[in-house]
C-alpha positions in Angstrom: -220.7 -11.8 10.0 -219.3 -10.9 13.5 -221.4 -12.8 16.2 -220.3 -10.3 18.4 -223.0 -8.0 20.3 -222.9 -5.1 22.6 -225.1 -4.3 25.5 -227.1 -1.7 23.2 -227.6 -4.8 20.7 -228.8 -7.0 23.7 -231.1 -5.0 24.8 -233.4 -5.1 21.7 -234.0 -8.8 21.3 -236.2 -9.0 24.2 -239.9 -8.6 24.8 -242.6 -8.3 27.4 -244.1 -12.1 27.7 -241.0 -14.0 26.1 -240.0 -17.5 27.0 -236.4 -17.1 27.9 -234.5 -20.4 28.8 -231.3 -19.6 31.2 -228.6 -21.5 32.4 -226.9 -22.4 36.2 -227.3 -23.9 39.0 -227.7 -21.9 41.9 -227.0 -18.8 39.9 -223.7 -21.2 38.7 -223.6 -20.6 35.2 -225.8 -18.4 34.8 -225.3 -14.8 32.9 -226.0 -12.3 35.0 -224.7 -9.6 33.1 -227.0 -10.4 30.5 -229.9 -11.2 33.4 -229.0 -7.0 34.1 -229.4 -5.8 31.2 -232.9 -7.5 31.1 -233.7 -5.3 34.5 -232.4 -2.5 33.4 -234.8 -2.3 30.1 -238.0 -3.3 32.2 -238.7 -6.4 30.5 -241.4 -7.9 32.1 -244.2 -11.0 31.8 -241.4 -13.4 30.7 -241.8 -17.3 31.2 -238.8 -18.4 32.9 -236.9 -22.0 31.9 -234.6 -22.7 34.6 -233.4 -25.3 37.5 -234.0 -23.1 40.1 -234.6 -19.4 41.3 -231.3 -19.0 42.8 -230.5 -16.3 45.4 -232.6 -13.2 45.7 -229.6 -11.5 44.4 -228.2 -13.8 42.3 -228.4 -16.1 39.3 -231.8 -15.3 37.8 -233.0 -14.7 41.6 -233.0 -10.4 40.8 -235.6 -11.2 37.9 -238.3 -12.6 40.6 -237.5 -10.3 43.0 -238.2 -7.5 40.4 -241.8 -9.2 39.4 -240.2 -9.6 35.8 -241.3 -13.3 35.9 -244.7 -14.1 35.6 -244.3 -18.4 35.5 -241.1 -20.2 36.3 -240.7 -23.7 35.1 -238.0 -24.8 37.3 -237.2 -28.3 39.4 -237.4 -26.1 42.7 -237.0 -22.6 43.9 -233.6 -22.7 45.7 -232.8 -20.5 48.4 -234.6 -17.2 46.9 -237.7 -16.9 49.6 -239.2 -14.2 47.6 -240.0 -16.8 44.9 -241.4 -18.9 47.9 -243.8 -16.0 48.8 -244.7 -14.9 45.4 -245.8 -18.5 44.7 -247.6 -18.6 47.9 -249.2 -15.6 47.3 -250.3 -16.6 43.7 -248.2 -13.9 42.0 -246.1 -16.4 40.1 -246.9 -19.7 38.8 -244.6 -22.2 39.6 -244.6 -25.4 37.7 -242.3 -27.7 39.8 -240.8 -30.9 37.8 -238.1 -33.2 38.5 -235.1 -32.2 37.6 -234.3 -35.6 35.5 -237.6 -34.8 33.8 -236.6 -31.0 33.3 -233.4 -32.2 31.5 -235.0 -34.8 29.1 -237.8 -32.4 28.6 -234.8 -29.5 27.5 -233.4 -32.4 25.4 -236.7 -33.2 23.7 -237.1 -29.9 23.0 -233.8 -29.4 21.2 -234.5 -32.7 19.2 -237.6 -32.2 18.1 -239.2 -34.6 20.0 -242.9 -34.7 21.0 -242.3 -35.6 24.5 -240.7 -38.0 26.7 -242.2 -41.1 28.7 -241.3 -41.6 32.6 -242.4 -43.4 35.4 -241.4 -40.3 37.8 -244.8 -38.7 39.6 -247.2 -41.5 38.5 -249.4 -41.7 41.7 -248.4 -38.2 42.7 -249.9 -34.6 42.2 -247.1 -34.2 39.2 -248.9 -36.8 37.3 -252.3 -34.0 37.9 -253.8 -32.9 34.2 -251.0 -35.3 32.5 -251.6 -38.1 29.8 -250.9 -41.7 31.0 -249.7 -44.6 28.7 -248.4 -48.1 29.6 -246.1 -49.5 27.7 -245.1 -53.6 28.5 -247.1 -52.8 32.0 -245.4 -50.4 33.3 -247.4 -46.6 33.7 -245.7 -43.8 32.3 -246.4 -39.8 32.2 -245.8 -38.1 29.0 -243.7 -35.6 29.6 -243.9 -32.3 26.9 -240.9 -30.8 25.7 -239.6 -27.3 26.5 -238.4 -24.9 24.0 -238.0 -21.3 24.5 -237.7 -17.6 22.2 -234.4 -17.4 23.6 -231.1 -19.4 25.7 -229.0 -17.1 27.5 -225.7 -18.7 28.7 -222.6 -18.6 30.5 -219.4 -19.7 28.9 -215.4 -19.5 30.1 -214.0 -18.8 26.7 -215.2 -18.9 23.2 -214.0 -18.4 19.8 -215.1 -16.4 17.5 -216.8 -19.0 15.7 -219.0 -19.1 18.9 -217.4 -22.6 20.0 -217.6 -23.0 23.9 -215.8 -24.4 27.2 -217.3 -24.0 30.4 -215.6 -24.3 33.2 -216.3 -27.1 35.7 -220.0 -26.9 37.4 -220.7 -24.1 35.4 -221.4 -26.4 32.6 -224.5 -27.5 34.1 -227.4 -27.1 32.1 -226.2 -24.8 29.5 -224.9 -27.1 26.7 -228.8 -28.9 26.4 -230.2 -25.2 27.0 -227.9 -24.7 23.8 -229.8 -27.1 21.4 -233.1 -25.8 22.4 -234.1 -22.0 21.6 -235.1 -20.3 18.7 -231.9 -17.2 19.5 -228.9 -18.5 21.9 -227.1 -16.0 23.4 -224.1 -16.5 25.4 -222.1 -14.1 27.7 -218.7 -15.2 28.0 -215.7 -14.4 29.6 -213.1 -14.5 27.5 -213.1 -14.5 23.4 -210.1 -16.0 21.6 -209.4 -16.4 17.8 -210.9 -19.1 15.8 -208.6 -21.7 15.7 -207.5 -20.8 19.4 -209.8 -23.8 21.2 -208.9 -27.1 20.3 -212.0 -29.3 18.3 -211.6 -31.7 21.1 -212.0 -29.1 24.0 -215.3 -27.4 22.6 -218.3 -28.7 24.9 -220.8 -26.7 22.8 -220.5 -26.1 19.0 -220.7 -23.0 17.5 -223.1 -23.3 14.8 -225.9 -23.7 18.1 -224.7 -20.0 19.2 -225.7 -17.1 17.7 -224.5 -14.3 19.6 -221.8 -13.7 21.9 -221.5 -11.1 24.5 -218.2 -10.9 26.0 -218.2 -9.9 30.0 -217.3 -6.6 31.0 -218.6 -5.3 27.4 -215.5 -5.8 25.6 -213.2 -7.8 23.0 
């Protein structure tokens, strides 16, 4: 079965009040067609998984702006100051975590873990409604894992197959984001034959993607 979608196809796995994972750094990496065609269905009350808010017009930036986000989890809201004000204003939650946590947390959450142990916040405000444990002396936060409805990612090329390169700091956080949704979804810009991508070249495997949009809307 073709893993192949079209922006009609896109547009009905989402929901009001989904968890939606996405990838980038600074809008690096980060799908934006797919992030449009979100917008342009009204999709609204999501919980958003990401390292940062990006620009107000980039990245996932256009989904705060639009008041289609009502919490972010992200390691800090980048250079998008309507995200700053909305938090301000309490019309978004905002939970702010380290971005070594956020990672392990992504990772956990694609392993199956229960959570992860760190030392980062204790004696801060992060460490604020959190279980403590020591282990050999030392204080450690347990950290939940994150897990989301749906990954959306951005890819350079992929195969058929729904193997993946990403190309340079594009690859960010999209290959843990890749392990750790129920749907992945990846935009991509361009699809090659399977066979085409060498085994020792593909930085996410195919059997974690199950949908590909190609960029542009075609093959």
């Amino acid at each position: 079965m073709s893993k192949t979608i079209s922006r009609e196809e896109i547009s009905s796995m989402f929901k009001d009040g989904m968890t939606v994972m996405v990838g980038g750094f600074m809008g690096v990496g980060t799908p934006e067609e797919i992030v449009s065609i979100i917008l342009e269905n009204g999709i609204k009350d999501l919980t958003l998984i990401s390292d940062d808010t990006a620009f107000i017009d980039t990245g996932v930036g256009p989904l705060i702006v639009n008041h289609r986000v009502k919490k972010a989890i992200t390691t800090h809201i980048g250079k998008n100051p309507e995200a700053g004000r909305q938090m301000i204003a309490g019309e978004l939650e905002v939970e702010l975590v380290p971005m070594g946590t956020f990672v392990e947390r992504v990772r956990a959450g694609g392993a199956g873990l229960g959570g992860i142990l760190t030392p980062t916040g204790v004696g801060t405000v992060v460490e604020e409604g959190k279980e403590k444990l020591t282990v050999d002396g030392r204080v450690y936060l347990l950290e939940k894992p994150l897990h989301a409805e749906v990954a959306l990612l951005k890819a350079y090329k992929a195969d058929k197959n729904g193997n993946l390169i990403y190309r340079k700091a594009a690859r960010n956080f999209n290959p843990l984001m890749a392990l750790a949704a129920d749907l992945v979804i990846v935009q991509v810009e361009q699809l090659v034959e399977i066979g085409e991508i060498d085994s020792n070249d593909v930085m996410t495997p195919g059997i974690l993607v199950d949908k590909i949009f190609v960029q542009g809307g075609c093959e």
